[in-house]
C-alpha positions in Angstrom: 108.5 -75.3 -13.4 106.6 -78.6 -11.8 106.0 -76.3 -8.7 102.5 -76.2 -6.6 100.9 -74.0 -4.1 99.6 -75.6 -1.0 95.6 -76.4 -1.6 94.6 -73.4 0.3 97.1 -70.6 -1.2 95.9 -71.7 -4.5 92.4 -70.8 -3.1 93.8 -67.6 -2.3 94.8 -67.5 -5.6 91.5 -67.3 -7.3 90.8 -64.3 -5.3 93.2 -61.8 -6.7 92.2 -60.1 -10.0 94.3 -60.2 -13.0 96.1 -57.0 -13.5 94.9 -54.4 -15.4 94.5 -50.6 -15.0 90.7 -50.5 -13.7 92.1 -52.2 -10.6 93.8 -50.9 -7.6 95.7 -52.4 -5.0 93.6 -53.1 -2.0 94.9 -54.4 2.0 93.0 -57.4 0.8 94.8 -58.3 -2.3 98.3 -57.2 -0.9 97.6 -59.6 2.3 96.6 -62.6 0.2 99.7 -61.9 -2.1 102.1 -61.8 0.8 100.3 -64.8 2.5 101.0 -66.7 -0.6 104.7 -65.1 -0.8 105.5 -67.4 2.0 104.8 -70.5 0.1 107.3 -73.1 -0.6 106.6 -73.1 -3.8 106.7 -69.1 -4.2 110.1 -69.3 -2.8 111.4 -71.7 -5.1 109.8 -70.1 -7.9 111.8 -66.9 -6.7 115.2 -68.8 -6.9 114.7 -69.7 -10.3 113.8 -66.5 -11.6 116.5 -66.6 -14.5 114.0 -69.3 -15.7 111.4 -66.5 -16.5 110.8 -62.6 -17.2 110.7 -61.4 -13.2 111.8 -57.9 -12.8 114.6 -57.8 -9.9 112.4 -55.4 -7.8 109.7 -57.7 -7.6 110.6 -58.7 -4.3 111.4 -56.0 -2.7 107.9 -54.5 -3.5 105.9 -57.5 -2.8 108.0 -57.7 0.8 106.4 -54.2 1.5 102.9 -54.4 -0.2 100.6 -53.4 2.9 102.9 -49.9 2.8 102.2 -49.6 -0.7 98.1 -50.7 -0.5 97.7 -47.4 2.1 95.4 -44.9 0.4 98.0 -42.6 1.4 100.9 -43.8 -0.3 103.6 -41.7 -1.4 106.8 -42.9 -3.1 109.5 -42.8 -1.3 112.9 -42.5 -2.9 113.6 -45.9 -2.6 110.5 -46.7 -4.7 111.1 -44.8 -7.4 114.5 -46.0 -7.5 113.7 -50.0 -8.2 110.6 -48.7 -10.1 111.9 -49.4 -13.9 110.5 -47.7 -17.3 111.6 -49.0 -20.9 113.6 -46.6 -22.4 112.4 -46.5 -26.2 113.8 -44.2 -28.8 116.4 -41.6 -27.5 115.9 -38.9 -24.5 117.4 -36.1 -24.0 118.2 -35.1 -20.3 120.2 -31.6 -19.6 120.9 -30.6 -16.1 124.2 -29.1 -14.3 126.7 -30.4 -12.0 129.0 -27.7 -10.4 128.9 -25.5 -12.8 129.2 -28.0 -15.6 126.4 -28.3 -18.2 126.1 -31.9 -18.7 123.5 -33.1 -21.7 122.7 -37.1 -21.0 121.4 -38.8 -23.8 119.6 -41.9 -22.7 118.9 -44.9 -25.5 117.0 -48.3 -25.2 119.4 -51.7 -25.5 116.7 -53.7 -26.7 117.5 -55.0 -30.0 114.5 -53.3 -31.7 115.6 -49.7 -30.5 119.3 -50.2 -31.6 118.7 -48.7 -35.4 117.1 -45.7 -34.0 120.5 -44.4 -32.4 123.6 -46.1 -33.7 124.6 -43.7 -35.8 123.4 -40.6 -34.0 126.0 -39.3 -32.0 129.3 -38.7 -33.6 131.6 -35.6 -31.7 130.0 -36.9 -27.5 132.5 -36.9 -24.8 132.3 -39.9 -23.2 129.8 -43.4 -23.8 128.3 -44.6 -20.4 127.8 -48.7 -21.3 125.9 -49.8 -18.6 125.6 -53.8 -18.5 123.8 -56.1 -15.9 126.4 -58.7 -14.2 123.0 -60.3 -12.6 121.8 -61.4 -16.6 124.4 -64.1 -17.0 121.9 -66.8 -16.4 118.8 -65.3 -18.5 117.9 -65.4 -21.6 116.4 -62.0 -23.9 112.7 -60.9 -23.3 112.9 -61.0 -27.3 114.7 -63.8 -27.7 114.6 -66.8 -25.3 117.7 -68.5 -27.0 120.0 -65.5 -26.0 122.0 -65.1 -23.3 121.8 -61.6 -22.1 125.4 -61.3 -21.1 127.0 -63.0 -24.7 124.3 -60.2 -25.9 125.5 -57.1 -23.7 129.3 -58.1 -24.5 128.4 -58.3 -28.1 126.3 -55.3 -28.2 129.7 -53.5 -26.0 132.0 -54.3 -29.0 130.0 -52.8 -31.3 129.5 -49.8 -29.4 133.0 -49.5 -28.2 134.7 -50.0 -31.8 131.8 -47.9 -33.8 133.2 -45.4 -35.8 131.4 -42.5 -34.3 132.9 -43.7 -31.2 137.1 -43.6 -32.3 138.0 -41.0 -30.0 135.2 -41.3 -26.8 135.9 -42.3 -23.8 134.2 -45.7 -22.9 132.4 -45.8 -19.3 131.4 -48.9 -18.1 128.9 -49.5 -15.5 128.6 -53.7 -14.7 125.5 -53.0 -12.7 123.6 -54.8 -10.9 126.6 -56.4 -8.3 124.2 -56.7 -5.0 122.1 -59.2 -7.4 125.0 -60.6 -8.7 126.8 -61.5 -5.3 123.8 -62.8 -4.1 123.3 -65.4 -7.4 127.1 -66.3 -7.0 127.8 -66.4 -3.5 123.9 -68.0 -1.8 122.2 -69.2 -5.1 125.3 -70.8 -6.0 125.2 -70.3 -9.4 128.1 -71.1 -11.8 129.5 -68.0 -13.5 130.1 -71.2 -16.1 126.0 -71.3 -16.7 127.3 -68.2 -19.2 131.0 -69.2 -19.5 131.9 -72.5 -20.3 136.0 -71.6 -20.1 135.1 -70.6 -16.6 137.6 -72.2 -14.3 138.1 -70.1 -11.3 136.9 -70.1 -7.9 133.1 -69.1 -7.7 132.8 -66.3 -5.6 132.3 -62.6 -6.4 135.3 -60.8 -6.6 136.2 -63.4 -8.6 133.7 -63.3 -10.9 133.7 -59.9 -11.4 137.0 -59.8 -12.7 136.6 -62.1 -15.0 133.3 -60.7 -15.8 135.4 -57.4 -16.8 138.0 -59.2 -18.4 135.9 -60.5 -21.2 134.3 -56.5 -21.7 137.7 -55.3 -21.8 139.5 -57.2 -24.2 136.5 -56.6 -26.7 138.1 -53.0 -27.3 139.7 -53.3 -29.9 142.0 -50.0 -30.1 144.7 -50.0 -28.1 144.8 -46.0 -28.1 140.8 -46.5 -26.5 140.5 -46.0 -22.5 138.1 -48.1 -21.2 136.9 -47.2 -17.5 134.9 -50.2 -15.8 132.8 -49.3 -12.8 131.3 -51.9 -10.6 127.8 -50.5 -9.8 124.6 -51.1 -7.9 121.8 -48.6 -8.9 119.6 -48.7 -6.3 122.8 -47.4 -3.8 123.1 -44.3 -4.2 126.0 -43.3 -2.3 127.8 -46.5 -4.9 126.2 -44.1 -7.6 127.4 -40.7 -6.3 130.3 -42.0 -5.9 130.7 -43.5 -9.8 128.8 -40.7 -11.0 131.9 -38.2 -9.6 134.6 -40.0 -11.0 132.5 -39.9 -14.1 132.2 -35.8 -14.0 136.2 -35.9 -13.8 136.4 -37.9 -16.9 134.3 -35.9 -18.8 136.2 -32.4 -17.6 139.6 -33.9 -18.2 138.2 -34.7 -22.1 136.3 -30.7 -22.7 139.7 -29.2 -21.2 141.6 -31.5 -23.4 139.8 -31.0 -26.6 139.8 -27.2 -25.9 143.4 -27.2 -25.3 143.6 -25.9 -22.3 145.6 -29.2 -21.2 
């Protein structure tokens, strides 16, 4: 990336360990790494993120690492919120919502965890599609030649028009908007990084729309319902919000299979 730290962060430098599980973090460590957060060079490194594999919490935690060096540290919601976890193979979540048994079934979009669930669920109620608007400027962890949004729409289609899937409601989540906004509308960059017939004004709203366009016209049954939802995870009055519209959908469909509408 051509980009230096000053000669006496990159002293710092040599003072933090490499990560591993033996080590903790200390005051020490977290005040040499948010010393050398305000770096020129650490800030520019930040804005060019899509260049490299940085998870999009990474600032946020390293803006409050003194909190989260305290030998007393306790999650807070927030935390565990932007903490993330690879899904990998399928799991199972049942829990109840007013009454309403609901049985999530939660299944890793990487492409090596695809084959293990395809074909598994024939006869569900609804898909929930969740796709990152922020990934329209990086590339695959597994493959550095992919964009991750030509792979999400892709990956969408094939979902959507799967045969398992003929009669199921579609949910989808573009996630991620807070990051997105911020790329578009401060970053500046060019929803045509990802789409070269992009020829509208760049600013979010948009963006999005034309973001949902291209999901949308990847359905291809005209008898499918497709319900987009603009999301940001990590708000969760956005998500209790999504997540009750998404209850309703799901009711509608059992009292309509069970003819009772």
């Amino acid at each position: 990336m051509n980009l230096k730290l000053s000669k006496e962060n990159k002293a710092l430098a040599k003072t933090i360990p490499k990560h591993d599980k033996t080590h903790t973090l200390s005051k020490e460590i977290a005040s040499a790494i948010q010393t050398m957060s305000k770096d020129p060079a650490w800030t520019a490194a930040l804005a060019r993120a899509s260049e490299y594999q940085l998870y999009d919490s990474a600032e946020y935690f390293i803006n409050d690492l003194q909190r989260l060096a305290s030998s007393d540290y306790e999650p807070t919601d927030n935390d565990i919120i932007r903490s993330r976890q690879r899904t990998s193979g399928v799991v199972e979540t049942r829990f109840e919502v007013d009454g309403i048994e609901i049985n999530l079934v939660d299944v890793g979009g990487q492409r090596t965890e695809r084959r293990k669930w395809m074909d598994h669920f024939e006869g569900v109620t609804a898909v929930i599609f969740c796709a990152a608007l922020s990934g329209y400027d990086m590339m695959l962890r597994e493959h550095k030649k992919v964009n991750r949004m030509h792979e999400a729409l892709d990956l969408f289609e094939s979902v959507c028009n799967n045969r398992w899937f003929t009669e199921t409601h579609m949910i989808l989540f573009l996630n991620k908007n807070d990051i997105f906004k911020h790329k578009v509308e401060e970053l500046k960059i060019p929803l045509s990084t990802c789409f070269s017939d992009y020829d509208r004004r760049c600013d979010y709203d948009t963006a999005v729309a034309f973001i949902k366009e291209k999901f949308l016209i990847r359905n291809k049954n005209p008898n499918k319902i497709v319900y987009p939802h603009v999301t940001n995870a990590t708000d969760t009055r956005n998500i209790t919000v999504v997540f009750k519209a998404v209850k309703g959908i799901i009711m509608h469909d059992a009292l309509h299979r069970n003819g009772l509408m």
